[in-house]
OpenMM code with the backbone's topology and positions (N, CA, C; nanometers):
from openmm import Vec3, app, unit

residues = "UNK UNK UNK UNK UNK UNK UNK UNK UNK UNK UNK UNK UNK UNK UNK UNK UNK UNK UNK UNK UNK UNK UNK UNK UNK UNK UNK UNK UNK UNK UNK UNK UNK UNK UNK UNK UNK UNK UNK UNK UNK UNK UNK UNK UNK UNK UNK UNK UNK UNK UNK UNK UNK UNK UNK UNK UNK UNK UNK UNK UNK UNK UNK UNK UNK UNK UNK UNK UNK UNK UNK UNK UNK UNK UNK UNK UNK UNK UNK UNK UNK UNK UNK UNK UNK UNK UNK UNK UNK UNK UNK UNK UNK UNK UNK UNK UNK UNK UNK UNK UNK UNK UNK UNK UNK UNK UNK UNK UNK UNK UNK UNK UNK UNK UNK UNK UNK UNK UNK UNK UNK UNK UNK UNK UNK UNK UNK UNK UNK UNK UNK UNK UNK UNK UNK UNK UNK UNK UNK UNK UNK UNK UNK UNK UNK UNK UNK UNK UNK UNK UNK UNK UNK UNK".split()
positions = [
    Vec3(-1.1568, -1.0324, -0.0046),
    Vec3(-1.2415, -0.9543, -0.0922),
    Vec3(-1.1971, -0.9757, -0.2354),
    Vec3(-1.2824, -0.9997, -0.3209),
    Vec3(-1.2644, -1.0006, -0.4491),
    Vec3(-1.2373, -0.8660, -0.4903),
    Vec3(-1.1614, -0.9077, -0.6448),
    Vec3(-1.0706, -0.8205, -0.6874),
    Vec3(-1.1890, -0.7282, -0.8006),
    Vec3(-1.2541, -0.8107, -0.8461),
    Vec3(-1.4315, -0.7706, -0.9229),
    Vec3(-1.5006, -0.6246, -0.8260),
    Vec3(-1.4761, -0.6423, -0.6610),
    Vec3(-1.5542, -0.5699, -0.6402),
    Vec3(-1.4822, -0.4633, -0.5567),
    Vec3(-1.3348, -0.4390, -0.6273),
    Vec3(-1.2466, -0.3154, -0.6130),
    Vec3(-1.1693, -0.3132, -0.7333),
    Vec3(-1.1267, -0.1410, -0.7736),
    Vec3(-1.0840, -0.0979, -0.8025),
    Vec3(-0.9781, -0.0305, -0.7965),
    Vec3(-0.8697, -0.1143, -0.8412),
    Vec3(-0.7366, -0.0648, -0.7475),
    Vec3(-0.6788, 0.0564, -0.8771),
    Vec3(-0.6736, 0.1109, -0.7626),
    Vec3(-0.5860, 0.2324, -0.8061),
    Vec3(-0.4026, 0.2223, -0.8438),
    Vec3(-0.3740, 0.2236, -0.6854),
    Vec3(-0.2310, 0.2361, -0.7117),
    Vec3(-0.1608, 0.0684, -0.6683),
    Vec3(-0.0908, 0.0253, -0.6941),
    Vec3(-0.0159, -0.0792, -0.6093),
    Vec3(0.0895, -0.0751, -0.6047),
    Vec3(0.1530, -0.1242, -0.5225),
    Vec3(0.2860, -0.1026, -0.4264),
    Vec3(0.3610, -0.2525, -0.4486),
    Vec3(0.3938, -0.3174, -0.5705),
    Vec3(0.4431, -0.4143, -0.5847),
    Vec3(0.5781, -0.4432, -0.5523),
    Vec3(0.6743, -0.3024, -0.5028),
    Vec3(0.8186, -0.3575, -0.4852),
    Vec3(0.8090, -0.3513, -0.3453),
    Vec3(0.6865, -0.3623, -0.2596),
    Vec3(0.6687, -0.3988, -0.1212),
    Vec3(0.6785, -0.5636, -0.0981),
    Vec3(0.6456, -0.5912, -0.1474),
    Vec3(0.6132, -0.7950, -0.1831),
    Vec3(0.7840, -0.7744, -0.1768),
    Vec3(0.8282, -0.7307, -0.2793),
    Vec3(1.0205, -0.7921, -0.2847),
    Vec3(1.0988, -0.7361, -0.1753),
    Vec3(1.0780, -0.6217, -0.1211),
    Vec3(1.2032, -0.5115, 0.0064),
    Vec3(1.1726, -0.5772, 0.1114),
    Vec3(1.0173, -0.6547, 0.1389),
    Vec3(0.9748, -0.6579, 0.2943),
    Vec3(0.9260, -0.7978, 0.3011),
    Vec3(0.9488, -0.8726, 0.4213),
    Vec3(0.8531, -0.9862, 0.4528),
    Vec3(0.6833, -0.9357, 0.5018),
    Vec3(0.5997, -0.9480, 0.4399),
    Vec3(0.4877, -0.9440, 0.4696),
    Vec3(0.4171, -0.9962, 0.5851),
    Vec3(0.3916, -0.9610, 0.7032),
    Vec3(0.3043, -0.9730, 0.7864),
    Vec3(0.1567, -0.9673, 0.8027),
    Vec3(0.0848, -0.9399, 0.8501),
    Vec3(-0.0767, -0.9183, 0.8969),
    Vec3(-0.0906, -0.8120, 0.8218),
    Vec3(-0.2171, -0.8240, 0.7425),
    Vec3(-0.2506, -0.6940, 0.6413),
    Vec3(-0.3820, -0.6204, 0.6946),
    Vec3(-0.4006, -0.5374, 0.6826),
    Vec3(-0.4807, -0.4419, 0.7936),
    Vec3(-0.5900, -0.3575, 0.6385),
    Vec3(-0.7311, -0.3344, 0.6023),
    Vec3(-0.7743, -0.2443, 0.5904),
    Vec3(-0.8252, -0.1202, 0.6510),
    Vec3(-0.7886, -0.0144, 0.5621),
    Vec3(-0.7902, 0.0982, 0.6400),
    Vec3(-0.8556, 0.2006, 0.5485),
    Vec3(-0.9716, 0.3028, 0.5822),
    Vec3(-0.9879, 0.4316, 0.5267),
    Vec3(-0.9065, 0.5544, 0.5229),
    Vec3(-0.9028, 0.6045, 0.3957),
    Vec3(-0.8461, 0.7548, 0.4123),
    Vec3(-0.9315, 0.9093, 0.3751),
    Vec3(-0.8879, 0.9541, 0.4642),
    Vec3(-0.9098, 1.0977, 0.4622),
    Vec3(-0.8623, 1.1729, 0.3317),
    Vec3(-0.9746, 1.2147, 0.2532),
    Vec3(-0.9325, 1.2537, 0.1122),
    Vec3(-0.9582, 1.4419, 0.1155),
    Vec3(-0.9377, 1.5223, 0.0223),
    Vec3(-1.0188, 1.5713, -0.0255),
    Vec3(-1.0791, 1.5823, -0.1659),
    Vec3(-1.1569, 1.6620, -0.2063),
    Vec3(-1.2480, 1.6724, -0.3037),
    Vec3(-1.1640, 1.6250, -0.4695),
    Vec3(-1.0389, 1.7163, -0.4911),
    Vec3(-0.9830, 1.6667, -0.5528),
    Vec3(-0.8981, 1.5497, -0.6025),
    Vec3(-0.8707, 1.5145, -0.4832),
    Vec3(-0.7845, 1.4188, -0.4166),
    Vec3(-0.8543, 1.2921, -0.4797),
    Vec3(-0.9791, 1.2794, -0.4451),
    Vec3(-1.0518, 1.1613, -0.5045),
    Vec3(-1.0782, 1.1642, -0.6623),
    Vec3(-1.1280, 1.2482, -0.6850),
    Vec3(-1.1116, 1.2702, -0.8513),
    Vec3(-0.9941, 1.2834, -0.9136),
    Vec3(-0.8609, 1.2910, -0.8853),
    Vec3(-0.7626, 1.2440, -0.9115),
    Vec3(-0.7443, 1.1120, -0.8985),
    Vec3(-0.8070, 1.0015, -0.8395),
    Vec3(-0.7625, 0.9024, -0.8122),
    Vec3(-0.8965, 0.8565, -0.8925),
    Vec3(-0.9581, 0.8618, -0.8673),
    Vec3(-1.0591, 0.7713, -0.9731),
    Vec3(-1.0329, 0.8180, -1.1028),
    Vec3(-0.9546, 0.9153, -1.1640),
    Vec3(-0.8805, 0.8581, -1.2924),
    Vec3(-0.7864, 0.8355, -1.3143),
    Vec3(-0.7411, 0.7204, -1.2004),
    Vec3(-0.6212, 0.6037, -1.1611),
    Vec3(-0.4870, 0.6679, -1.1696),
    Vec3(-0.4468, 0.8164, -1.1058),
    Vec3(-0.3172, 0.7987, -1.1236),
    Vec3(-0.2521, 0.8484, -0.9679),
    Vec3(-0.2004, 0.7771, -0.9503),
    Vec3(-0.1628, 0.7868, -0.7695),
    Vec3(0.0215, 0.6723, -0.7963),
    Vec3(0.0562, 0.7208, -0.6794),
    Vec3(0.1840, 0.6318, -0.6431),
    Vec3(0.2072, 0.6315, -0.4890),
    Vec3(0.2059, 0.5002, -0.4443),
    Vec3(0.2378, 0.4584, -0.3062),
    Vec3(0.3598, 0.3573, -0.2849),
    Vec3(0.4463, 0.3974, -0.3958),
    Vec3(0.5840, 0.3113, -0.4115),
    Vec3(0.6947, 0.3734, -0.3203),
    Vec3(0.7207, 0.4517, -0.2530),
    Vec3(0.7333, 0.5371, -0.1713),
    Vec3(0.7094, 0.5955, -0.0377),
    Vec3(0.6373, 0.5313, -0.0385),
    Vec3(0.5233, 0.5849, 0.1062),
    Vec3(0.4889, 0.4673, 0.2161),
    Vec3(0.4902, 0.5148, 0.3283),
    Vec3(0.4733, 0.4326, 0.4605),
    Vec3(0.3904, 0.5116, 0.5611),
    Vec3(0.3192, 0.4411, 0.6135),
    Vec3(0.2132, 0.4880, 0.7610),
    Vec3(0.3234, 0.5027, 0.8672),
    Vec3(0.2660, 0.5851, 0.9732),
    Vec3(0.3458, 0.6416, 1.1256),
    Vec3(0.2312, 0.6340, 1.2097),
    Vec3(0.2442, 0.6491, 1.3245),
    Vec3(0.1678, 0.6609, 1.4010),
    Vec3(0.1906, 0.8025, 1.4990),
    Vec3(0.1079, 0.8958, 1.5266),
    Vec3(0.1456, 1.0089, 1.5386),
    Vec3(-0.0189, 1.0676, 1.6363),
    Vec3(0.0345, 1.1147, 1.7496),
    Vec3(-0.0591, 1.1879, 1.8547),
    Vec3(-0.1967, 1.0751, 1.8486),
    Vec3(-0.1378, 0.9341, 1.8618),
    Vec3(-0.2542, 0.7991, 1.8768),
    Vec3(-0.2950, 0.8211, 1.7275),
    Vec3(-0.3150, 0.8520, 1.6476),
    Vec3(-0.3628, 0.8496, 1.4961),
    Vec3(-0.2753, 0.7796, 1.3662),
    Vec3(-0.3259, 0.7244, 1.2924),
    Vec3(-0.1812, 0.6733, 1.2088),
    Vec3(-0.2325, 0.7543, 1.0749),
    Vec3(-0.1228, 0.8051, 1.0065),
    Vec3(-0.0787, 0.8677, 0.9142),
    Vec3(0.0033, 0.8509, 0.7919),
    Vec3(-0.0563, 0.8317, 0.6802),
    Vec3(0.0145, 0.8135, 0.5738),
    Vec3(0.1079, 0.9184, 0.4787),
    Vec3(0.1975, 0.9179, 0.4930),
    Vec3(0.3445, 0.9537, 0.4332),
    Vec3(0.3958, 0.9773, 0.2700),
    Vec3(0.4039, 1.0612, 0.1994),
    Vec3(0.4908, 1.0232, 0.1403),
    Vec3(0.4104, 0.9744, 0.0311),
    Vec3(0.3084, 0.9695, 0.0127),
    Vec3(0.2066, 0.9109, -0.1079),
    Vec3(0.1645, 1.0155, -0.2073),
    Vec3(0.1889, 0.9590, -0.3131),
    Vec3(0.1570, 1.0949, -0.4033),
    Vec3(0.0364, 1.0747, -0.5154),
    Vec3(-0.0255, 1.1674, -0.4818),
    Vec3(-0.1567, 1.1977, -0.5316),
    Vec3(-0.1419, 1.2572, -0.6435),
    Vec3(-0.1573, 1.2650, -0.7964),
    Vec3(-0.1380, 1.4446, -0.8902),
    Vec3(-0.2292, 1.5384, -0.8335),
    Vec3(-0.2385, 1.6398, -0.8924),
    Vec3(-0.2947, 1.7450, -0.8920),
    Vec3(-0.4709, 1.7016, -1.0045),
    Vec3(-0.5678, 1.7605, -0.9692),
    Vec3(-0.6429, 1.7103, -1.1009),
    Vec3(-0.6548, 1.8374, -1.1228),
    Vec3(-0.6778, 1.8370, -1.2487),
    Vec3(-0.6288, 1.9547, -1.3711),
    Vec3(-0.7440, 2.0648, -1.3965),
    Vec3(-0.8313, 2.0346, -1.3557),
    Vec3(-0.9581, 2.0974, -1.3830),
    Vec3(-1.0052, 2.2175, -1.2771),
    Vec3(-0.9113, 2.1586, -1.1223),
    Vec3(-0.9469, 2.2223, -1.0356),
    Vec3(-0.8966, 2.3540, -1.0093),
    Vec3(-0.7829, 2.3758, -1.0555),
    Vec3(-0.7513, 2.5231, -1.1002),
    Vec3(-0.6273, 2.5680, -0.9511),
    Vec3(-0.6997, 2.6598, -0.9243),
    Vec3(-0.6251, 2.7047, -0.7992),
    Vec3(-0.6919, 2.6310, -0.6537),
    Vec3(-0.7930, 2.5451, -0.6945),
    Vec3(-0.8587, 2.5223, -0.5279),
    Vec3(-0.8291, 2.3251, -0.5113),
    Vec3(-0.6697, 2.3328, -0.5929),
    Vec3(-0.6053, 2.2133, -0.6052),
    Vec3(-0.5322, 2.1898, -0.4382),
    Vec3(-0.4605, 2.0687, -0.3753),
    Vec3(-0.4700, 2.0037, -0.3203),
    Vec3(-0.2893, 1.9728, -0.3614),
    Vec3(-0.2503, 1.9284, -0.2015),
    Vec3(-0.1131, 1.9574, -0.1850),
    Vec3(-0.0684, 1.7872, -0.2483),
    Vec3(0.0401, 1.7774, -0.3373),
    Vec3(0.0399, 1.6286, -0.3879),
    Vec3(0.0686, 1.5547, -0.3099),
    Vec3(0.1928, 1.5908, -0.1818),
    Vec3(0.2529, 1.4502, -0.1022),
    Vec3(0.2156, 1.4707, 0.0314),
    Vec3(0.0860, 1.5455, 0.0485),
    Vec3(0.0609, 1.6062, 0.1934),
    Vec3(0.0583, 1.4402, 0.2516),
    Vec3(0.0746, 1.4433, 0.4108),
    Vec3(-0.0161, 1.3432, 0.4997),
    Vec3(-0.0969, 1.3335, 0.4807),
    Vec3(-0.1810, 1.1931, 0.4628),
    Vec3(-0.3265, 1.2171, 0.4719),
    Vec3(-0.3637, 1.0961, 0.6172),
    Vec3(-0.4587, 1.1410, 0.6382),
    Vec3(-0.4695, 1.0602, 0.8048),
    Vec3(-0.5815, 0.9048, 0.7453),
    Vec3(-0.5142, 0.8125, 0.7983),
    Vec3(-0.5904, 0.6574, 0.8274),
    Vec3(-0.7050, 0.6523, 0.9077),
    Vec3(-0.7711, 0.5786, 0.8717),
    Vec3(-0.9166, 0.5527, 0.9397),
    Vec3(-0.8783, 0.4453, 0.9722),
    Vec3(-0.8870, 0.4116, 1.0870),
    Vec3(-0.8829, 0.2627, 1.1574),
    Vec3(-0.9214, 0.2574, 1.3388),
    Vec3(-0.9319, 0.1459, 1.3994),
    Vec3(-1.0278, 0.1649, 1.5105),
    Vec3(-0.9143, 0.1596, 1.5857),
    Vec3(-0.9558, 0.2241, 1.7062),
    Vec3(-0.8673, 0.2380, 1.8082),
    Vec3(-0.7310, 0.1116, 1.8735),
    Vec3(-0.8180, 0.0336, 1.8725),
    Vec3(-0.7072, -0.1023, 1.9130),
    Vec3(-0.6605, -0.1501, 1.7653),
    Vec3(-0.7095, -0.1493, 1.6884),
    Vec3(-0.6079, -0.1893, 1.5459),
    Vec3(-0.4582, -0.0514, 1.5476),
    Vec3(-0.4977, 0.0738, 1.5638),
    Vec3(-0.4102, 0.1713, 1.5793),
    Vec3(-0.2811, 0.1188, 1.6731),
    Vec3(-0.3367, 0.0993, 1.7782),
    Vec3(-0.2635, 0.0057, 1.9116),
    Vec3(-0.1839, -0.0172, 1.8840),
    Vec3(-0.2422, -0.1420, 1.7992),
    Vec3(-0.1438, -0.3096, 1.8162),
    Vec3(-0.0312, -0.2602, 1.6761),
    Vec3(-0.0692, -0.1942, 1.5883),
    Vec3(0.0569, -0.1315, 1.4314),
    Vec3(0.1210, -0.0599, 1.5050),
    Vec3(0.1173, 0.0230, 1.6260),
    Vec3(0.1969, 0.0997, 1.6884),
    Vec3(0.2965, 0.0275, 1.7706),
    Vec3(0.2415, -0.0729, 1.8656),
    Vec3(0.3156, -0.1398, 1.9469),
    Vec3(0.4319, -0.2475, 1.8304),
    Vec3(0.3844, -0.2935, 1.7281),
    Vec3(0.4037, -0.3976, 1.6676),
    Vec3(0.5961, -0.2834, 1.6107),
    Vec3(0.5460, -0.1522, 1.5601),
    Vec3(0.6342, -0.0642, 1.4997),
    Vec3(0.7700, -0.0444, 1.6253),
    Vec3(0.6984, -0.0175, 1.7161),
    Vec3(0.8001, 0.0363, 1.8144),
    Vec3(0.8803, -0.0938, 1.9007),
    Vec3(0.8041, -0.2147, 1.9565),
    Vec3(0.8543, -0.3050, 1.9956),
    Vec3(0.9647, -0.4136, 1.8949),
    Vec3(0.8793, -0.4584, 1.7949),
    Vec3(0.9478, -0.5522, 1.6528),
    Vec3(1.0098, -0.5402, 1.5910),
    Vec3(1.0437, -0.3323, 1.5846),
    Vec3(1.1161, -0.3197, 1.4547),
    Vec3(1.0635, -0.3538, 1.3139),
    Vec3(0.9212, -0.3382, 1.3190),
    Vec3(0.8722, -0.3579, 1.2262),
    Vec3(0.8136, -0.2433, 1.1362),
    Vec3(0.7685, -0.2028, 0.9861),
    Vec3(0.7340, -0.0873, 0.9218),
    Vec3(0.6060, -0.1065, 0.8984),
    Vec3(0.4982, -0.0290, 0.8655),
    Vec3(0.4169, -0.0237, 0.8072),
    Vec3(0.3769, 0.0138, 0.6462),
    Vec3(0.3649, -0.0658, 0.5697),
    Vec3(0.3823, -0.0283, 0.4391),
    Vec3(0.2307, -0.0698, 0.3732),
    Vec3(0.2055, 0.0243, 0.2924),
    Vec3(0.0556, 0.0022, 0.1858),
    Vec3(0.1457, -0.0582, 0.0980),
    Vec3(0.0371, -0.1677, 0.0870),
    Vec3(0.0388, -0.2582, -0.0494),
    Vec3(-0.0652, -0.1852, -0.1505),
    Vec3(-0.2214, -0.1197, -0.1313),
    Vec3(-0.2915, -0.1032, -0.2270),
    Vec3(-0.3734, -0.0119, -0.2199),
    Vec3(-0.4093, 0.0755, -0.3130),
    Vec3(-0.5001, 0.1789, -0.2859),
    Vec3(-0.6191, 0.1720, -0.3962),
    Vec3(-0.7280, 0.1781, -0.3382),
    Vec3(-0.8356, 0.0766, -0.4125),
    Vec3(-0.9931, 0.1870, -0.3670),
    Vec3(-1.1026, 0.1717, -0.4526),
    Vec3(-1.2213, 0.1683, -0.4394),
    Vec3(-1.2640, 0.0338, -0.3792),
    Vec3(-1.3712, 0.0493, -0.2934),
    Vec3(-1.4222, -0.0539, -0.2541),
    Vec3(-1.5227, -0.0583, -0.3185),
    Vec3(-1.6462, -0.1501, -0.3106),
    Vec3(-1.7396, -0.1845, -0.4466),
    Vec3(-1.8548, -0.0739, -0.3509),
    Vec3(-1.8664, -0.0173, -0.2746),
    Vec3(-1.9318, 0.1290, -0.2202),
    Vec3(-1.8532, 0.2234, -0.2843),
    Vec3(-1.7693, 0.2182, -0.3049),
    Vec3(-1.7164, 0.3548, -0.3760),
    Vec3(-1.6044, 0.4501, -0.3009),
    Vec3(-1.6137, 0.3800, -0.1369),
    Vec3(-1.4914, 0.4750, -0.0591),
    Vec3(-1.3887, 0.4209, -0.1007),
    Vec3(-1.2776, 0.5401, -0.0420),
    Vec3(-1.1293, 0.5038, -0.0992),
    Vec3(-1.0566, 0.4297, 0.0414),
    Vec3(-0.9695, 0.3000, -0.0494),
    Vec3(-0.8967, 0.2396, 0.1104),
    Vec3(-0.7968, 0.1989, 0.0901),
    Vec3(-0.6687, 0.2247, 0.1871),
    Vec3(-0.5699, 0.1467, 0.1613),
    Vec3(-0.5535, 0.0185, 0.2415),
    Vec3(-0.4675, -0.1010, 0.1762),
    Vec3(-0.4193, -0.2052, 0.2036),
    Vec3(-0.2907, -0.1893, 0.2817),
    Vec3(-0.2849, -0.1563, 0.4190),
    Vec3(-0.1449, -0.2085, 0.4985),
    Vec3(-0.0984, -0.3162, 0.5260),
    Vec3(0.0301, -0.3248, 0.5746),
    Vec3(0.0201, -0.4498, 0.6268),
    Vec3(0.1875, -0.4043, 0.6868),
    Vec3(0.1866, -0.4889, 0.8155),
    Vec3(0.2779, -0.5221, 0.9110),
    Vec3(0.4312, -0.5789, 0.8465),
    Vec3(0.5232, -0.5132, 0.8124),
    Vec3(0.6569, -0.5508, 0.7370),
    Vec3(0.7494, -0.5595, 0.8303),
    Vec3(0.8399, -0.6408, 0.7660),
    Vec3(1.0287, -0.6141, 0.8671),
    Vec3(1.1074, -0.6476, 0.7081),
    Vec3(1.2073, -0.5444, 0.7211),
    Vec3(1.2780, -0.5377, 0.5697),
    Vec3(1.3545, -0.6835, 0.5288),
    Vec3(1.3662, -0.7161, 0.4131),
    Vec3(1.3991, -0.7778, 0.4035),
    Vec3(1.6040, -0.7335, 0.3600),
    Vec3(1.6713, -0.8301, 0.4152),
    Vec3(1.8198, -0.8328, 0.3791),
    Vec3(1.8775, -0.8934, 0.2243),
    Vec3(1.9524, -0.8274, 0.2092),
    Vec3(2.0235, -0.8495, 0.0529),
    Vec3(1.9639, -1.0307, 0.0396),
    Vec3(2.0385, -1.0551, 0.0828),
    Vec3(2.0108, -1.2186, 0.0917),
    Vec3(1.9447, -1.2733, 0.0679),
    Vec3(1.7779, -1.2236, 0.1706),
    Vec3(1.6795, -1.2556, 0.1320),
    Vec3(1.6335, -1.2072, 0.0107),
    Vec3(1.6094, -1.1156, -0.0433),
    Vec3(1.5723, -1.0607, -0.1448),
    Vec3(1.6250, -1.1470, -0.2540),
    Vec3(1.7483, -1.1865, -0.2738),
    Vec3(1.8496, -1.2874, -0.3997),
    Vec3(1.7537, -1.4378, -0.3789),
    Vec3(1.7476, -1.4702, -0.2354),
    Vec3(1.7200, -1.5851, -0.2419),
    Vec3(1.5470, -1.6099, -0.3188),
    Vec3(1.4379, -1.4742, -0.2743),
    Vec3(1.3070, -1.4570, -0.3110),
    Vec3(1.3354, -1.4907, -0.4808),
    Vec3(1.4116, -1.4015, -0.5221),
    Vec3(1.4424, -1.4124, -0.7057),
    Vec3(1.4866, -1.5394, -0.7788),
    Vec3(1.5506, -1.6136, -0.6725),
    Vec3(1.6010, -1.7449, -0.7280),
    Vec3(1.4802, -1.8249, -0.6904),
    Vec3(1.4374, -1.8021, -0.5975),
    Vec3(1.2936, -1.9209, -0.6147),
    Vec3(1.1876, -1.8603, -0.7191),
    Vec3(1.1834, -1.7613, -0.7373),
    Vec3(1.0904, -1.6876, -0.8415),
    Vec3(1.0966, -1.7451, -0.9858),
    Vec3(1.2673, -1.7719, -1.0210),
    Vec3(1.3131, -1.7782, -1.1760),
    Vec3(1.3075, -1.9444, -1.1506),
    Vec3(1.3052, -1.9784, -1.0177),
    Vec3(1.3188, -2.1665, -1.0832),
    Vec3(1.1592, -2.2195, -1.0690),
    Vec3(1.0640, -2.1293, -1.0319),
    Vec3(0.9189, -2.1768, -1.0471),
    Vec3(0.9071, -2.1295, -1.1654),
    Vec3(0.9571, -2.0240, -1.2625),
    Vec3(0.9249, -1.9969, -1.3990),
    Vec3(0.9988, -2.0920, -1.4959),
    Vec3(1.1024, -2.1361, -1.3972),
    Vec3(1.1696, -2.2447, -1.5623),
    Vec3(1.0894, -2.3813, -1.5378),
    Vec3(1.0503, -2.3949, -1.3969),
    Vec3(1.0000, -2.4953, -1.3652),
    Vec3(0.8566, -2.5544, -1.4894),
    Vec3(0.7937, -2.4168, -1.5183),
    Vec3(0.6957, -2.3952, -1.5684),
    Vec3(0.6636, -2.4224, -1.7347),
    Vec3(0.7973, -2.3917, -1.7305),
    Vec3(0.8597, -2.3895, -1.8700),
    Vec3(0.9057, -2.5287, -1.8930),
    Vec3(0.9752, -2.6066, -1.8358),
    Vec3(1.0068, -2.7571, -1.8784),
    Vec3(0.8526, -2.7896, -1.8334),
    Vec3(0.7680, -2.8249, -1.7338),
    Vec3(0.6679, -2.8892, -1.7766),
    Vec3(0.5776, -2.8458, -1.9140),
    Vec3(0.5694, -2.7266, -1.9185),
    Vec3(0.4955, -2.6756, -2.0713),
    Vec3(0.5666, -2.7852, -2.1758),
    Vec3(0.7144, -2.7337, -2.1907),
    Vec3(0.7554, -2.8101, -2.2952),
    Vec3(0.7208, -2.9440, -2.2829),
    Vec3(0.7759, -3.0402, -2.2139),
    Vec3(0.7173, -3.1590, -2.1791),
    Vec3(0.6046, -3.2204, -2.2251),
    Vec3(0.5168, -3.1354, -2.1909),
    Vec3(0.3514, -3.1993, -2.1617),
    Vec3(0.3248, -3.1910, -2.2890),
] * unit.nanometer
topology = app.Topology()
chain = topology.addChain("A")
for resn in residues:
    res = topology.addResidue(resn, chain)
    for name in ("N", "CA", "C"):
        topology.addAtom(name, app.Element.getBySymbol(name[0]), res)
């Protein structure tokens, strides 16, 4: 999906560096009233936060929403759970994948879709080790110098 016909809200960029990335899953969430009007004036954080799977349903964690300001007292809890929309055998296989692999579930992105519902970007992780992480940064800084002697060069 093009990036033209979403609106990302929050992103979860120190997920790319902690975790090896696996199979990325879209998913709907369960909002409420405020909840969305807080987020369509872009301020959310999912740097923090991970899906569970809980009574067959998967559940997002730990994500923080603000408060929107207008709503007074009939405001909306900031780091409540909010429950995933996803189909029964996709639920499955992130569950089996969690409990068998040792693997996490982590949002990469929380976005408008070009309809206007709100969705997050999961995807299938296993953490990454000190190691890996040093080694990700050293290939990172020698494709940027890399970049840099051909600039100069050319």
């Amino acid at each position: 999906m093009a990036d033209k016909e979403r609106r990302v809200v929050a992103d979860n960029r120190r997920a790319r560096f902690n975790y090896e990335i696996g199979q990325v899953f879209e998913a709907g969430i369960t909002l409420v009233g405020t909840e969305v009007k807080a987020l369509r004036e872009g301020r959310a954080s999912i740097a923090d936060s991970y899906a569970g799977e809980a009574g067959g349903e998967l559940w997002l964690y730990n994500a923080y929403i603000p408060e929107y300001l207008q709503a007074n007292r009939f405001n909306h809890e900031t780091k409540r759970p909010r429950k995933l929309l996803l189909h029964r055998r996709e639920i499955g296989r992130l569950a089996a994948a969690v409990q068998r692999e040792g693997m996490t579930i982590v949002p990469l992105k929380l976005y408008f879709n070009d309809k206007g519902r709100a969705k997050v970007e999961l995807a299938v992780a296993r953490g990454k080790k000190l190691h890996d992480k040093r080694e990700t940064e050293k290939a990172r800084d020698w494709s940027r110098e890399k970049g840099r002697l051909l600039r100069d060069k050319g």
